[in-house]
C-alpha positions in Angstrom: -41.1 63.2 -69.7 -38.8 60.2 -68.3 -39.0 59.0 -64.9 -36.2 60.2 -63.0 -34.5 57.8 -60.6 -33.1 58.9 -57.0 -31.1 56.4 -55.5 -30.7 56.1 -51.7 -27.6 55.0 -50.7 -28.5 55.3 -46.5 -27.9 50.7 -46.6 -24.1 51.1 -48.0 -23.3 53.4 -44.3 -25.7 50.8 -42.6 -22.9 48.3 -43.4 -19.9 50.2 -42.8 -21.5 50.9 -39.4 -21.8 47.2 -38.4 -18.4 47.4 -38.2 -17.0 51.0 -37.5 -20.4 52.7 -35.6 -17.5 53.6 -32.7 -15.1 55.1 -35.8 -16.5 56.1 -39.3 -13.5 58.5 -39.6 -11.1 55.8 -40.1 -9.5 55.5 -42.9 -10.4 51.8 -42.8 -13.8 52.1 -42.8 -16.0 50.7 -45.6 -17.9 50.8 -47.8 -17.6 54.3 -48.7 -21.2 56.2 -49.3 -19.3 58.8 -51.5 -18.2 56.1 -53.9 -21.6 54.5 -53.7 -22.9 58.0 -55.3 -20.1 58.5 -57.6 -21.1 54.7 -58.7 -24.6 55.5 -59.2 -23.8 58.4 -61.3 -21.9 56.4 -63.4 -25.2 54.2 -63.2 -27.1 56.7 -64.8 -28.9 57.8 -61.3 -30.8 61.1 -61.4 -30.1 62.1 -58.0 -28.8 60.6 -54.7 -31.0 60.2 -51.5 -29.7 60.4 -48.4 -31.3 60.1 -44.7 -29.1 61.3 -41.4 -31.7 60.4 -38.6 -31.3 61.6 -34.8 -30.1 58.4 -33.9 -27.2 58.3 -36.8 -27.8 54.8 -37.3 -26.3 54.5 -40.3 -25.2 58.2 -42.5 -23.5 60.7 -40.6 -23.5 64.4 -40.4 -20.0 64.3 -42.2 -21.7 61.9 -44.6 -23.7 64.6 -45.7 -21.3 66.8 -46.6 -19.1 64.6 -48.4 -21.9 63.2 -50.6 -23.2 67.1 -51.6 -19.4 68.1 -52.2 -18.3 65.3 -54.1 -20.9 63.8 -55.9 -22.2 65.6 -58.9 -25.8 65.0 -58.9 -28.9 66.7 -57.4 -29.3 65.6 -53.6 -32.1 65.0 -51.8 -32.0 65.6 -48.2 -34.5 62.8 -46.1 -35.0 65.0 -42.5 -37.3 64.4 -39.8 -39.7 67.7 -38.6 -36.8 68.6 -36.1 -35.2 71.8 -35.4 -31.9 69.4 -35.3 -32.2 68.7 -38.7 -33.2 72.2 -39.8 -30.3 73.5 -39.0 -27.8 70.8 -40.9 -30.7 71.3 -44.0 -30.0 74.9 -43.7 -26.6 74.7 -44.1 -25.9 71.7 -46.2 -28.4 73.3 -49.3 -29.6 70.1 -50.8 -31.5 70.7 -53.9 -34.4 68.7 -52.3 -35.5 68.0 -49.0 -38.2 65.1 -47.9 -39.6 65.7 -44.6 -40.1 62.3 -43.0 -41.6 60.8 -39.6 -38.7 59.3 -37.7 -39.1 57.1 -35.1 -36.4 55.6 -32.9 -37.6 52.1 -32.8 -38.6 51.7 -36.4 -36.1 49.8 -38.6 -36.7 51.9 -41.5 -39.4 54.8 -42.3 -42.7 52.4 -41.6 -45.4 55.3 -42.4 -45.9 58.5 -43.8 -45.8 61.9 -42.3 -49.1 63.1 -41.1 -49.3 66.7 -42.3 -52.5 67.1 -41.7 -52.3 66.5 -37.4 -48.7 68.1 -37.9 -49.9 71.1 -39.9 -48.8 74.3 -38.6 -45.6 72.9 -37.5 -44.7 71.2 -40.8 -46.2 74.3 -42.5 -43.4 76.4 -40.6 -40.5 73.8 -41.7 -41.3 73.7 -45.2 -41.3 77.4 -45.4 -38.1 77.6 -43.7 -36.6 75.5 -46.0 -38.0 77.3 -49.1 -36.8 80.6 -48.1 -33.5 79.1 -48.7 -33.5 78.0 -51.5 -34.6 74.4 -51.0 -37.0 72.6 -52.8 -39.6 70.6 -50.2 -41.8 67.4 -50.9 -43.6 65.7 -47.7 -43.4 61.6 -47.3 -47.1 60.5 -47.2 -49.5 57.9 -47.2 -51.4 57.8 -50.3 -54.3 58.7 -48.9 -56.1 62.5 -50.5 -56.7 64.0 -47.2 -52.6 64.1 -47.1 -52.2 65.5 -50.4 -54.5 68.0 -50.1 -53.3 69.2 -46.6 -49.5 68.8 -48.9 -50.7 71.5 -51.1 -52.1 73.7 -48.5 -48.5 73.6 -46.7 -47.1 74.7 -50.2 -44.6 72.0 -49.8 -43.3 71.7 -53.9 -43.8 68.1 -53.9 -44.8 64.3 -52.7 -43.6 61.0 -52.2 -46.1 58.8 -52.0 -45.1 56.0 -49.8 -45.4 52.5 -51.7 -45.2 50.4 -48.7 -48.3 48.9 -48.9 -48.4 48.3 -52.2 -44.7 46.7 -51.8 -46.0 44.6 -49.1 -49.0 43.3 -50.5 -50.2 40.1 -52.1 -53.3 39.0 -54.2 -55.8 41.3 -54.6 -54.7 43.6 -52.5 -51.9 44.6 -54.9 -54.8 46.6 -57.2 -56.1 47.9 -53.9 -53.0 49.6 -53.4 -52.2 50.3 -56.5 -55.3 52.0 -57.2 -54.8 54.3 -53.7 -51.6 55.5 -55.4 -53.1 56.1 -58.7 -56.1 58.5 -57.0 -53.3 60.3 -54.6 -51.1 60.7 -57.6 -54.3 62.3 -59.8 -55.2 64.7 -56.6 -51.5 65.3 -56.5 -51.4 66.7 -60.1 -54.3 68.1 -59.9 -52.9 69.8 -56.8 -50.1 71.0 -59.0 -48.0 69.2 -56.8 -44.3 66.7 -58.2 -45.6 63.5 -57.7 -42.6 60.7 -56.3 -43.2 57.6 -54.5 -40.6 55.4 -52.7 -40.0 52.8 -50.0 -40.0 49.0 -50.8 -40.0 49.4 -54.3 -37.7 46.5 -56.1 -37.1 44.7 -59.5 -39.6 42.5 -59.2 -42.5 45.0 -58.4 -41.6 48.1 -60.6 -43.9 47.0 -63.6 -46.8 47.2 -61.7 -46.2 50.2 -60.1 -45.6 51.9 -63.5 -49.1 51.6 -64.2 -49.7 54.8 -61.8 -49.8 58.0 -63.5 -48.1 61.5 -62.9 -45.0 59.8 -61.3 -41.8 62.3 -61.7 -39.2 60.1 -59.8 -39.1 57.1 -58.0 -36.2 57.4 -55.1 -35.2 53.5 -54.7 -32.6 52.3 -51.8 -32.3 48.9 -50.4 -33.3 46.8 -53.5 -30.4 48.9 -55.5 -28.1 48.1 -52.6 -28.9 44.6 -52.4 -28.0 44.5 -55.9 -24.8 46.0 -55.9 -23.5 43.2 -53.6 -24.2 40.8 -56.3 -23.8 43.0 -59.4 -21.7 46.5 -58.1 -23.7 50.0 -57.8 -23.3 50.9 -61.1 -24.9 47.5 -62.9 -27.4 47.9 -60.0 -28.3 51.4 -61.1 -28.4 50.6 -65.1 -31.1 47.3 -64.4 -33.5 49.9 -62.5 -32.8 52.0 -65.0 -33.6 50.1 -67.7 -36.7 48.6 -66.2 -38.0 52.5 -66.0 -37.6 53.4 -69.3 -40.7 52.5 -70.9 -43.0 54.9 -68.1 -45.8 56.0 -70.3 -46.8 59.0 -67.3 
């Protein structure tokens, strides 16, 4: 089975933000998320990623909307554990949704979700979500004790969060690596989708292929970072490319 890629377009709104925060409904405002997504398509993108967080800091509600109705790709919905965010879920009926932890003073997600202190009121979320329709994968570390309190929530998948792997140097690189391979194992075995995401890039991607049981890799601000040199859709064809050989 090819690895799927899901490509998180959150960075292009951080930018249009740094100039219109006060007035994304212009009709000046840029760069346009929807267009990011239609470029990624054309990329070759599996799905589209998208994360509206409480403090709107850079995708808007409306974002939401525009991206499931115009964009002709699976979407997957990033939410924190929030009744807020249950409700837009609920009624914007993204193929996927990735229950996050959401923090107001982090830059960007830092850490996984801990289902296991969380239980009963992730539990309740994920069900929620699955009654309509809605397929559900929890943000964790890769650590088994999250995986196996994943599959006891009957969440449909995980994304094991590569941040430490991403961030590490020397031998700690097989450390980490090795951390995701075991989750990744437990996850199968779990019967769980196994993803991963967060600081994944073109420089680290062949390493990381060497853990099994991946299904999708959901890849944002490298790909964006990209596309200012090289436009979304080049961006989108490298990563691409660089997936193609995943043995599983």
């Amino acid at each position: 089975m090819s690895l799927l890629l899901g490509v998180n377009i959150d960075h292009v709104a951080t930018l249009r933000q740094a100039r219109y925060a006060q007035m994304p409904e212009s009709p000046n405002a840029e760069p346009s998320p929807v267009q990011a997504g239609l470029d990624a398509l054309e990329g070759g993108a599996d799905s589209i990623t998208i994360h509206v967080r409480g403090d709107r800091r850079h995708l808007q509600t409306s974002d939401a909307f525009l991206v499931r109705s115009e964009v002709a790709l699976p979407l997957n919905f990033e939410m924190g554990v929030t009744e807020e965010m249950v409700a837009i879920a609920l009624k914007l009926k993204p193929d996927f949704a990735c229950l996050v932890p959401e923090s107001r003073q982090e830059v960007t997600t830092e850490g996984g979700l801990d289902v296991r202190g969380r239980f009963d009121g992730t539990r309740m979320v994920v069900a929620r979500l699955q009654d309509a329709g809605i397929r559900v994968s929890l943000f964790i570390d890769p650590e088994l004790e999250q995986v196996e309190a994943a599959a006891e929530s009957c969440a449909d998948m995980i994304e094991l969060h590569t941040g430490a792997f991403a961030n590490a140097t020397g031998e700690a690189v097989e450390v980490e690596l090795a951390r995701l391979a075991a989750a990744a194992k437990e996850g199968k075995a779990c019967e769980l989708q196994v993803n991963a995401g967060h600081g994944i890039n073109y420089n680290n991607i062949g390493k990381l292929l060497a853990v099994p049981h991946l299904a999708e890799l959901n890849i944002g601000h490298s790909i964006v970072s990209r596309a200012v040199r090289f436009g979304m859709t080049t961006a989108v064809r490298d990563m691409k490319a660089l997936m193609a050989n995943y043995a599983g």
